[in-house]
C-alpha positions in Angstrom: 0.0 0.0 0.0 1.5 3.2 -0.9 1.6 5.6 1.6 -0.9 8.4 0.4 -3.3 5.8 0.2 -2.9 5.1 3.8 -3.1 8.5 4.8 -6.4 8.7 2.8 -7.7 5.9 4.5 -6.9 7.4 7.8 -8.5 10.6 6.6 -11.5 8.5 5.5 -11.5 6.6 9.0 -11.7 10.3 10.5 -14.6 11.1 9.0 -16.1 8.3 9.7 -15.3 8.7 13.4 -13.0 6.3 14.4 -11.0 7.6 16.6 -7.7 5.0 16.3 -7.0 6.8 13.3 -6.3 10.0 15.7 -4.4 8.0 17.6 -2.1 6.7 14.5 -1.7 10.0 13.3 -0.8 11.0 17.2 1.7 8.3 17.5 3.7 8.9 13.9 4.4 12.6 13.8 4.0 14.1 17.1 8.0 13.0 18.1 8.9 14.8 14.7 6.5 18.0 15.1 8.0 19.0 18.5 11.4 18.4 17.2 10.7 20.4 14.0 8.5 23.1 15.9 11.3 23.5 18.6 13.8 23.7 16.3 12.2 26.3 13.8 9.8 28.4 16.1 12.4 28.7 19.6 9.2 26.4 21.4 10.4 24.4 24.4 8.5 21.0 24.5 5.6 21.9 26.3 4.6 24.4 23.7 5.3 22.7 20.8 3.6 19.8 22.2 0.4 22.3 22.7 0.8 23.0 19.2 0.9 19.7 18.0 -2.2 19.1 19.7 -3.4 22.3 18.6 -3.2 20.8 14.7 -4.0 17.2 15.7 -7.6 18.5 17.0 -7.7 21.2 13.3 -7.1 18.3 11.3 -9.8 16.0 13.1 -12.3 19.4 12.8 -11.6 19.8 9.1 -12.0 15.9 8.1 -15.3 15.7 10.5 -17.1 18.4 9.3 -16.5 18.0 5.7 -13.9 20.8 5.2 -11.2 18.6 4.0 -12.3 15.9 1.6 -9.3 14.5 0.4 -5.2 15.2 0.8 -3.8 17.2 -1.6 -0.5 16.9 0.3 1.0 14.5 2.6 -0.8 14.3 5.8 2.6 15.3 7.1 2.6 18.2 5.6 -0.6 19.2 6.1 -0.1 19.0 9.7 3.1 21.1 9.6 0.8 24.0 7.6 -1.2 23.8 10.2 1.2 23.9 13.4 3.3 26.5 11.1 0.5 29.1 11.1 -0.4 28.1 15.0 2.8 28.4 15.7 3.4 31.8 13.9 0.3 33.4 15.3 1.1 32.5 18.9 4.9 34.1 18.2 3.0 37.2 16.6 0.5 37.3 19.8 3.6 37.2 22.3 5.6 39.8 20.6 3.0 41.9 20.8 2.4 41.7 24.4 5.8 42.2 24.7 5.7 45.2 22.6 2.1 46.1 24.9 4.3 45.7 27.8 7.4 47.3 27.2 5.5 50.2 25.5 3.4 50.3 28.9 6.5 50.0 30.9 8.2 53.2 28.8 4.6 55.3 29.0 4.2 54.4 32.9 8.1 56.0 32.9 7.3 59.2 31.3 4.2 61.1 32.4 3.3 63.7 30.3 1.8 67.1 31.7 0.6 68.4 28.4 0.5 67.9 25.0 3.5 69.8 24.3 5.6 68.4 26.6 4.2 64.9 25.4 5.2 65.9 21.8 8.7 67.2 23.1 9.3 63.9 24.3 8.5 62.0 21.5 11.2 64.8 19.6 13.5 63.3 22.4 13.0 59.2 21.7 13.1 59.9 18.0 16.4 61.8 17.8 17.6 58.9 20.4 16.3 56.4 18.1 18.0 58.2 15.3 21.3 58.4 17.8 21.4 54.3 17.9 23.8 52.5 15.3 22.3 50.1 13.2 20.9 46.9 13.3 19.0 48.6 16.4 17.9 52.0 14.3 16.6 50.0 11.5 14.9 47.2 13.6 12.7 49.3 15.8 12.0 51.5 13.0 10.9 48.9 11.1 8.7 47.0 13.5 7.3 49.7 15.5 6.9 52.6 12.8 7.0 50.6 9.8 4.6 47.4 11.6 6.6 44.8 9.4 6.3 41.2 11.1 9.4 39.7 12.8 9.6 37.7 10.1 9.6 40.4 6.8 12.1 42.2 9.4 14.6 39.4 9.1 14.0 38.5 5.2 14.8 42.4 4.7 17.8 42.8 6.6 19.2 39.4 6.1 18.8 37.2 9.2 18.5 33.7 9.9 15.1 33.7 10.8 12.2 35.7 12.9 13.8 34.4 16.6 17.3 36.1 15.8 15.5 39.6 14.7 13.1 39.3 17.7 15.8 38.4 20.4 17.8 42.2 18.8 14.8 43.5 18.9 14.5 43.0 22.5 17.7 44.2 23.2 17.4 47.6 21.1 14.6 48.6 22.9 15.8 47.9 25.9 18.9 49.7 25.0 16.5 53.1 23.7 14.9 52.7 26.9 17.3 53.1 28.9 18.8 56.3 26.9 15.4 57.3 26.9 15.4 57.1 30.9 18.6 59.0 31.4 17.8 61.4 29.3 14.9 62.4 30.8 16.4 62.3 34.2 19.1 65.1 33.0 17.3 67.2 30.8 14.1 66.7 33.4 12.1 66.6 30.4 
């Protein structure tokens, strides 16, 4: 038996409920997905695990109510589609809570008095941000002006992937925050 026609046969046991097929589909790629999803989205175990079950349960959905038919791919890779686009929304959802955070963090620093003074300030963080050598100037331009995704960041200035351009991220801003901080402390802006 080749082996799409066993994975349409497990796809045809799915919708017809039986539920061993979940289990066979559990048992021969969840060792593989965690390794892959660790390895390309910075998950530890736990997560990726989460996200394998994440796609298990998508996959059952779509084959139960009708919304996938037959494969078109390997069930492998259908899978991996699945966890890639979990996995890439839960990275988008965690930077920007980050981003909410550290943005919260910076506002809860500085409190404005008026609007002018609030706009002078913002003169100050931009000429800072215009002060910091690059990769840092570009990155936080980039993400927080521009609102490019970690991972158009990294395609446009040539990293690895979206983890090395979030992990620099991190570290510019911090960087601009502190500047920011020490600035306002001297000037008492």
């Amino acid at each position: 038996m080749r082996l799409e026609k066993k994975e349409q046969d497990i796809l045809e046991r799915i919708k017809k409920g039986d539920e061993n097929a979940i289990i066979v589909v559990y048992d021969n790629y969840r060792k593989e997905f965690i390794q892959w999803c660790s390895n390309n989205y910075g998950t530890d175990e736990d997560e990726a695990a989460d996200l394998f079950q994440d796609s298990v349960v998508a996959f059952y959905y779509n084959a139960r109510n009708q919304r996938l038919n037959e494969l078109t791919s390997s069930l492998k890779t259908y899978l991996f589609a699945i966890g890639k686009n979990l996995a890439l929304k839960r990275l988008n959802r965690e930077s920007r809570m980050v981003v909410d955070h550290d943005v919260l963090e910076l506002n809860s620093s500085i409190v404005p008095e008026d609007l002018f003074e609030n706009s002078e300030k913002k003169k100050v963080v931009s000429a800072l941000l215009n002060e910091m050598g690059e990769p840092c100037r570009s990155i936080l331009k980039l993400f927080y002006f521009d609102r490019f995704a970690m991972d158009a960041i990294a395609a446009r200035l040539g990293y690895k992937n979206e983890h090395v351009v979030k992990s620099q991220k991190l570290r510019c801003f911090n960087t601009l925050k502190k500047m920011v901080l020490e600035r306002f402390e001297q000037d008492e802006i």
